[in-house]
C-alpha positions as MATLAB code, in Angstrom:
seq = 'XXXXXXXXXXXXXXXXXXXXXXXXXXXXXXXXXXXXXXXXXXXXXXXXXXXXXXXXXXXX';
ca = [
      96.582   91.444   94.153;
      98.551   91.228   97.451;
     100.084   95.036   96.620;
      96.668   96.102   95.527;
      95.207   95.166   98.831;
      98.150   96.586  101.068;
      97.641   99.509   99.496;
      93.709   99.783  100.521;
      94.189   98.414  104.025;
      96.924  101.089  104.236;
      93.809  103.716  102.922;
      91.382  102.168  105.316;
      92.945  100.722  108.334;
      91.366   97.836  109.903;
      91.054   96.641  113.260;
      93.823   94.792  113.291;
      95.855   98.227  113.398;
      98.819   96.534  115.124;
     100.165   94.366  112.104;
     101.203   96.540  108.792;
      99.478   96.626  106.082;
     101.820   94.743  103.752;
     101.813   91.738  106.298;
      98.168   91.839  106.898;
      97.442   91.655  102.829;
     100.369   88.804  103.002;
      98.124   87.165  104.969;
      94.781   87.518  103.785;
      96.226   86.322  100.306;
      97.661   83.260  101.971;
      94.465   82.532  103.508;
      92.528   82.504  100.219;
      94.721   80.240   98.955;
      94.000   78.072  101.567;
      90.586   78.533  101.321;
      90.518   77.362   97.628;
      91.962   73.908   99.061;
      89.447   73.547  101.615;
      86.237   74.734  100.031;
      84.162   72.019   98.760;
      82.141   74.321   96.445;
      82.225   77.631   95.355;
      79.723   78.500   97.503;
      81.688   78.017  100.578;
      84.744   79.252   99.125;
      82.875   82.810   98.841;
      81.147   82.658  102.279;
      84.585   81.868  103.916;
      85.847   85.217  101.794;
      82.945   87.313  103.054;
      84.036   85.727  106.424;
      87.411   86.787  106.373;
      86.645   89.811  105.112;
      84.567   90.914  108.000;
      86.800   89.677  110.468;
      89.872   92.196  108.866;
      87.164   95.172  108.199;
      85.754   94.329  111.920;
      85.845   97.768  113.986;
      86.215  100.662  110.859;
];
């Protein structure tokens, strides 16, 4: 997934231009991992990935 997801954030950059896009999808991935610890439903756990996903796709 994490190659998969480097390879679209190197397709569409995001606004966080400044960090490659191997690192940023490092990231992201460690962050949903995260978020699957935290969440106490599914529910959350998908609004925190919408979340996170507008933060990364903020500014295209």
């Amino acid at each position: 997934m994490e190659t998969l997801l480097a390879d679209l954030l190197e397709l569409y950059p995001t606004a966080a231009s400044g960090i490659p896009p191997v690192r940023l999808a490092h990231l992201i991935t460690g962050a949903l991992r995260g978020f699957k610890t935290v969440a106490k439903s599914s529910d959350e756990l998908r609004h925190m990935i919408q979340d996170l996903l507008q933060i990364v796709s903020a500014g295209q």
